[in-house]
N, C-alpha and C positions, 0 to 999 in steps of 0.2 A: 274503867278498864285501863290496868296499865300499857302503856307502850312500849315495848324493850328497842332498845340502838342491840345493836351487835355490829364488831367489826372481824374484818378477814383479812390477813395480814398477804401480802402477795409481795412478794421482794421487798422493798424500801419502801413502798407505796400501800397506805393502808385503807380499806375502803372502807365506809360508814354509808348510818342514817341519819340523816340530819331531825331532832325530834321535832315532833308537831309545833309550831308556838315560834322554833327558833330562828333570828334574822337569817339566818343561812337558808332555810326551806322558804322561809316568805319573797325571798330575793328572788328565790328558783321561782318561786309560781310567781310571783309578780314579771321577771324577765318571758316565760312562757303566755303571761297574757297580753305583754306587750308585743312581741313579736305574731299572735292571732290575731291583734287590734292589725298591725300594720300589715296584716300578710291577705288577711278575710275583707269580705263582706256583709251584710246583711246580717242576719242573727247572732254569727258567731262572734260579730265584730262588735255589735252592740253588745253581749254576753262583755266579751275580753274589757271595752273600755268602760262598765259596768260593777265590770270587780267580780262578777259574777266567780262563786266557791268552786274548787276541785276537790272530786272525789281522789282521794291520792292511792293510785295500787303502790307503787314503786318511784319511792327519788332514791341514788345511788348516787356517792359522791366517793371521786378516784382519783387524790392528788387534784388537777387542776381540773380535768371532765367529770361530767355528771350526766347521768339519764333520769327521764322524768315520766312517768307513764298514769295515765289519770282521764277521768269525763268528769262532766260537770256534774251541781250536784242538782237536783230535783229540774232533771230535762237540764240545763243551761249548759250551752254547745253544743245544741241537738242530739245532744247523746254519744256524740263520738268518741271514740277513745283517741286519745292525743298521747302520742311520743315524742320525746324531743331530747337531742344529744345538745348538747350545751357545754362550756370553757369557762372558766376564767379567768378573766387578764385583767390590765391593769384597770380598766373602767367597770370592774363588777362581772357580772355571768354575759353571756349573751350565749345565743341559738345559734349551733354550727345547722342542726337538719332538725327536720321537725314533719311528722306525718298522722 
């Protein structure tokens, strides 16, 4: 099944999908499961510093913020669905909020 990117142009600032595969999306969910390893406990934390997969509904990427919205895949992270507003600056992405 193909994947389409589509973008939306909003003033100066163009918003995309970063595709499946690409360093840009692996950075997002790698940053997202660092910040569950350091934030959790128990399952969720083992899951995070496991590698355990995201099912991905939604990564949004806007100029330098991005939203991340996704649960694990077969149970891993108890099932929750995980949001996370996230930046990038000069050290890579990092988690401004996450729920």
């Amino acid at each position: 099944m193909a994947v389409a990117a589509f973008a939306l142009v909003t003033g100066n600032v163009q918003a995309y999908v970063p595709q499946p595969g690409s360093p840009e999306r692996d950075a997002i969910c790698n940053t997202v499961r660092l910040a569950l390893a350091n934030s959790q406990q128990g399952a969720l934390q083992r899951d995070a510093l496991h590698g355990a997969r995201f099912i991905i509904d939604l990564i949004d990427i806007e100029g330098t913020d991005a939203t991340f919205v996704g649960h694990g895949e077969n149970g891993a992270y108890l099932g929750l669905r995980i949001r996370a507003y996230l930046r990038y600056g000069s050290n890579g992405w990092y988690v401004l909020t996450m729920d």
